[in-house]
C-alpha positions in Angstrom: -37.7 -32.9 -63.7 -36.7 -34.7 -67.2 -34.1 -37.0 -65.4 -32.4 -39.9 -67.6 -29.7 -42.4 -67.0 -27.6 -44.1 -69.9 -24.7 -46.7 -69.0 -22.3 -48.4 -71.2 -18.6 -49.6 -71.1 -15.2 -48.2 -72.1 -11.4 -49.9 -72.2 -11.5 -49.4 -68.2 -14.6 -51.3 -67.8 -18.5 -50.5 -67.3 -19.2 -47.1 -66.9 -21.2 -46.0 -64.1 -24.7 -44.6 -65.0 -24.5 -41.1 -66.3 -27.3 -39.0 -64.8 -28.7 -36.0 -66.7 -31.8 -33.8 -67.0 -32.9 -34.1 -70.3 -33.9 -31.5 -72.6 -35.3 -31.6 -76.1 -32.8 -29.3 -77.6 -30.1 -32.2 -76.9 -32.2 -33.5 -80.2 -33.1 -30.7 -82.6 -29.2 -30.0 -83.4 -29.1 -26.0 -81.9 -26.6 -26.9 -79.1 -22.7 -27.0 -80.6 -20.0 -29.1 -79.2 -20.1 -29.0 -75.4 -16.3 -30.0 -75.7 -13.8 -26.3 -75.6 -11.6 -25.7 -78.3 -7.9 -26.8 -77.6 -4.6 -24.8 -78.0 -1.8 -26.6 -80.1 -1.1 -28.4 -76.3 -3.9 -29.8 -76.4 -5.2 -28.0 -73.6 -8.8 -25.9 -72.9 -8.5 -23.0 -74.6 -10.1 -19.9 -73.0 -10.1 -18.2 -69.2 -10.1 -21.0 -66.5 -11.4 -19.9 -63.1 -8.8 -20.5 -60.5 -9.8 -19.5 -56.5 -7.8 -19.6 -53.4 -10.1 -19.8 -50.8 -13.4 -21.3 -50.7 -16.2 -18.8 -51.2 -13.9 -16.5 -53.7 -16.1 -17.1 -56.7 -18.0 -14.4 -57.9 -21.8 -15.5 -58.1 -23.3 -16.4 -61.6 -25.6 -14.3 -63.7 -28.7 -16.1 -65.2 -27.2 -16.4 -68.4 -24.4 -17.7 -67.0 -25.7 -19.9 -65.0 -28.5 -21.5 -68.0 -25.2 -21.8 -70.0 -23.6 -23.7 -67.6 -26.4 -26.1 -66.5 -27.6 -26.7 -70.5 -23.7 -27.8 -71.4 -22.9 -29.8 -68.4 -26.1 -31.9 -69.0 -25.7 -31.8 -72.7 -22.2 -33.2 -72.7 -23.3 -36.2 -70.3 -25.8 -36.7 -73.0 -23.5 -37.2 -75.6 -21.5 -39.3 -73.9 -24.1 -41.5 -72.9 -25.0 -41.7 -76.8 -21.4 -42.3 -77.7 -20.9 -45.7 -74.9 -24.6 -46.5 -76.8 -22.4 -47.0 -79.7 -21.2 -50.5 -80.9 -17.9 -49.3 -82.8 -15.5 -51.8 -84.2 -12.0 -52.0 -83.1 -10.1 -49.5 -84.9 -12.5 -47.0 -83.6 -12.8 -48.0 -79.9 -10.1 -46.4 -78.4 -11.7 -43.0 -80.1 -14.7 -43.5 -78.6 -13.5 -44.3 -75.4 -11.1 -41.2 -75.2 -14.3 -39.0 -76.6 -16.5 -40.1 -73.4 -14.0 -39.8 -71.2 -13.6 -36.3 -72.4 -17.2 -35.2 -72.3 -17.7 -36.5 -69.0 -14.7 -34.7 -67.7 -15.8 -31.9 -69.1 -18.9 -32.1 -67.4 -17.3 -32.2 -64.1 -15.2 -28.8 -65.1 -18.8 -27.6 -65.3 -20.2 -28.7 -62.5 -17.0 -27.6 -60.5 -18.0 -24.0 -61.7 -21.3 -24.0 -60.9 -20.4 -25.6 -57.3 -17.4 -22.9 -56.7 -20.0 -20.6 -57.5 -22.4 -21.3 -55.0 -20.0 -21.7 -52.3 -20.9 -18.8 -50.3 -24.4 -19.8 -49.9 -23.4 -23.2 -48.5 -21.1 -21.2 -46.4 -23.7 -19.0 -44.9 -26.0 -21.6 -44.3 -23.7 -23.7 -42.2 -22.4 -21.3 -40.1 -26.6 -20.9 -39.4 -26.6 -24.0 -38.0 -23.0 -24.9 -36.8 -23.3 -26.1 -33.2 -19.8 -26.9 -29.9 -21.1 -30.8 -31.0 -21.1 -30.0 -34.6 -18.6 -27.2 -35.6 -18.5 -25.5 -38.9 -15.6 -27.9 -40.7 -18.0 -31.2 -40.3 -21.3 -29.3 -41.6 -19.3 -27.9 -44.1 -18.8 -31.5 -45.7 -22.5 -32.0 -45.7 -23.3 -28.8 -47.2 -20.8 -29.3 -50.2 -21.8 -33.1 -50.6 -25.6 -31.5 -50.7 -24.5 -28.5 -52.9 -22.9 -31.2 -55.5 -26.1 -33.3 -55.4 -28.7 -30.4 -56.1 -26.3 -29.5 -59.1 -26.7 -33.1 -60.9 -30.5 -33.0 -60.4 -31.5 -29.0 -61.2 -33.7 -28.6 -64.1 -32.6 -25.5 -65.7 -35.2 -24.9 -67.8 -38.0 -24.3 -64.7 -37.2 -20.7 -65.0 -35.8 -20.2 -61.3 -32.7 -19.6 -59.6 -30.1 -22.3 -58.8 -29.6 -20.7 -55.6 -33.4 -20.9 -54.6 -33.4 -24.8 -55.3 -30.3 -25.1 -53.6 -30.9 -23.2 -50.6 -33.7 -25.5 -49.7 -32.2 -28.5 -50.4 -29.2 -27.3 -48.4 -31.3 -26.4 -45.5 -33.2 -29.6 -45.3 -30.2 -31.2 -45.4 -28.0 -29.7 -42.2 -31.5 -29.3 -40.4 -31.8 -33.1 -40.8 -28.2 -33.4 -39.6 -28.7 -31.0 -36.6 -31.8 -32.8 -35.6 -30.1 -36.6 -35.7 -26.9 -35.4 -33.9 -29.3 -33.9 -31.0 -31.0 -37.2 -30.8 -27.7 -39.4 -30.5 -27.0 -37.3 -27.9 -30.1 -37.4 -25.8 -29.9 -41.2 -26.6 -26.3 -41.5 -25.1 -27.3 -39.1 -22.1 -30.0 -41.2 -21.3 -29.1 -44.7 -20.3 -31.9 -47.6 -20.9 -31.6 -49.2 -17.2 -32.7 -45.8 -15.6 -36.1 -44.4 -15.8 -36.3 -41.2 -17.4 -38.8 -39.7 -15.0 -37.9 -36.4 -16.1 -39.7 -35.6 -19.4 -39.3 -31.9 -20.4 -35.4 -31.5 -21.1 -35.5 -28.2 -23.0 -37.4 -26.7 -20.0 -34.1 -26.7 -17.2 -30.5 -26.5 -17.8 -28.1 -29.1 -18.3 -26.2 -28.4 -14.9 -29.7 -28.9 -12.9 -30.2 -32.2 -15.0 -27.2 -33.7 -14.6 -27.6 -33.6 -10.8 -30.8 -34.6 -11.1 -30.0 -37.2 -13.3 -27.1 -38.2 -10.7 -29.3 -38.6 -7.7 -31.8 -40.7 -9.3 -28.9 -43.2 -10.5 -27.7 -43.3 -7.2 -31.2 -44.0 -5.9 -31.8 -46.8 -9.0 -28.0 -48.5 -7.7 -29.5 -48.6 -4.0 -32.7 -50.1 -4.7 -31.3 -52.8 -7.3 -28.8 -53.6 -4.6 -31.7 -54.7 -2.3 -32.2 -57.4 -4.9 -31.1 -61.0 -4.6 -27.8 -61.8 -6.7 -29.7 -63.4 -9.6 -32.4 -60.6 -9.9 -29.7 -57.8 -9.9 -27.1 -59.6 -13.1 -31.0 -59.3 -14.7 -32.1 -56.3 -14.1 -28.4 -54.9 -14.8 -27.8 -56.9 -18.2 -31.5 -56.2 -19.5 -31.6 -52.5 -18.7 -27.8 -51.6 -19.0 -27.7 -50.2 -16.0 -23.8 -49.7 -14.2 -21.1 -51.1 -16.0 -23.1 -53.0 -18.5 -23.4 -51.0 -21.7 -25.6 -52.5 -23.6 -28.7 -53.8 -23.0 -28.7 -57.9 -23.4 -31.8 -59.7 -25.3 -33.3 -62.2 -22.8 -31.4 -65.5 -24.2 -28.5 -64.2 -24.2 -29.2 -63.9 -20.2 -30.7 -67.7 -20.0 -27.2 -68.7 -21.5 -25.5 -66.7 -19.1 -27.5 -68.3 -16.3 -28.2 -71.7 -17.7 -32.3 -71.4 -17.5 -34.3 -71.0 -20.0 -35.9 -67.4 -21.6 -39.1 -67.7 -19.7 -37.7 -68.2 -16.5 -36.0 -64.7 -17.2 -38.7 -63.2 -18.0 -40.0 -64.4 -14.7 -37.5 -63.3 -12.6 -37.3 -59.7 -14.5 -41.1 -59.0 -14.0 -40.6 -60.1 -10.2 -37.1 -58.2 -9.7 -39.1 -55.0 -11.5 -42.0 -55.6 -8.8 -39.8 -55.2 -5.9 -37.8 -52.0 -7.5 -41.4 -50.3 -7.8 -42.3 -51.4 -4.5 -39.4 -50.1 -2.2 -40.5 -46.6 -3.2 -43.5 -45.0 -3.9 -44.4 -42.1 -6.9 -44.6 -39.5 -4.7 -41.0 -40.1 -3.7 -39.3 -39.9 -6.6 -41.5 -36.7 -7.4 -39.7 -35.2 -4.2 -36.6 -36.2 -5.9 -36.9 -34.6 -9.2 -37.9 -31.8 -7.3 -35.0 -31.4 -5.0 -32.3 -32.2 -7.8 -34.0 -29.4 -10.2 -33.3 -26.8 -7.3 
């Protein structure tokens, strides 16, 4: 992709950088006036799309859609030519009202093109809309990921919009879907208890959550067992009970008033005893009865 980026500054300050794919007809002087001609109001002359409802536009024909793509780009080239410019004062408030109009033109562009494609982003999310992520939130991340693709299409590849779009689109709430599982499994899983049960997709979430109960309970009887000093460690490192967060090991010598390594001493000696008051095969026989 022919990307470029010009920047510049107008009466309202520095102007963001203005991102465009390039093409060499911005130069050869074929293109006209990306800028619509305006009534006696002052106002775009010429049928404006209006919709209701998100996913009313009709879908863009190639032409169309080249047209489209070639002036939004070409009049965020121009502008970036025009803040470029050095002018002198009795032509800088020109200049700065022709950016600003260029650039919002662009945007009426884009807007089209995004309207457009609405029903694709649409479709998609209800694909992958989930209970812990329902269609509104996706629907966000589609739209932001719609927007994006349109700023960085080349047009002149010779495909589809919608092709490049529907991949980036798909990535994207795939990528969402996946991260929102993990915080999950992350939050379901606390770090002070061993997860001795590896193969989550393989049972349902009722016969885990028992599981998951009786081993907590077993974890809470053992650590009990433990001398007062050995359980506040074993609690505060592992963030097991009402501790919520796991605590780094001088943050527990503070706590105590001994040093690091004497923490460390009494958590490898406190984790000893745990894996001594039981033995493997008894906490086999207790995955195994809670997964019944």
């Amino acid at each position: 992709m022919a990307a470029a980026n010009v920047s510049g500054r107008t009466d309202a300050g520095t102007v963001p950088p203005i991102a465009f794919v390039f093409s060499p007809e911005f130069f050869d002087g074929s293109l006209d006036s990306p800028l619509p001609a305006t009534s006696s109001h002052g106002e775009a002359s010429g049928p404006r799309a209006s919709h209701t409802a998100l996913g009313d536009a009709p879908p863009l024909d190639p032409e169309r859609e080249t047209e489209l793509f070639r002036e939004m780009n070409y009049a965020k080239f121009l502008a970036g030519r025009v803040l470029q410019t050095d002018p002198d004062d009795s032509t800088d408030a020109d200049r700065n009202a022709h950016v600003l109009a260029l650039l919002a033109h662009s945007q009426t562009l884009r807007n089209e093109i995004v309207e457009a494609n609405m029903r694709l982003v649409m479709a998609l999310v209800k694909r992958y809309a989930t209970a812990s992520l329902p269609f509104d939130e996706l629907l966000s991340d589609g739209i932001e990921t719609l927007i994006n693709a349109v700023e960085h299409f080349d047009y002149r590849r010779g495909f589809r919009f919608s092709t490049y779009a529907y991949r980036s689109i798909a990535r994207a709430l795939y990528q969402r879907v996946r991260f929102a599982r993990r915080q999950q499994a992350r939050q379901i899983e606390e770090p002070g208890e061993w997860a001795y049960v590896q193969d989550e997709r393989s049972a349902s979430s009722a016969q885990y959550e028992r599981c998951w109960q009786r081993l907590r309970q077993r974890m809470l009887d053992m650590i009990d067992r433990l001398d007062d000093r050995e359980q506040w460690i074993i609690r505060c490192r592992y963030a097991v009970g009402s501790v919520r967060q796991p605590h780094t090991l001088r943050r527990i010598a503070a706590g105590l008033g001994i040093s690091t390594e004497r923490v460390r001493q009494l958590e490898l000696r406190a984790v000893a005893k745990l894996r001594a008051m039981t033995s493997e095969a008894e906490l086999d026989d207790l995955i195994a009865a809670g997964m019944r």
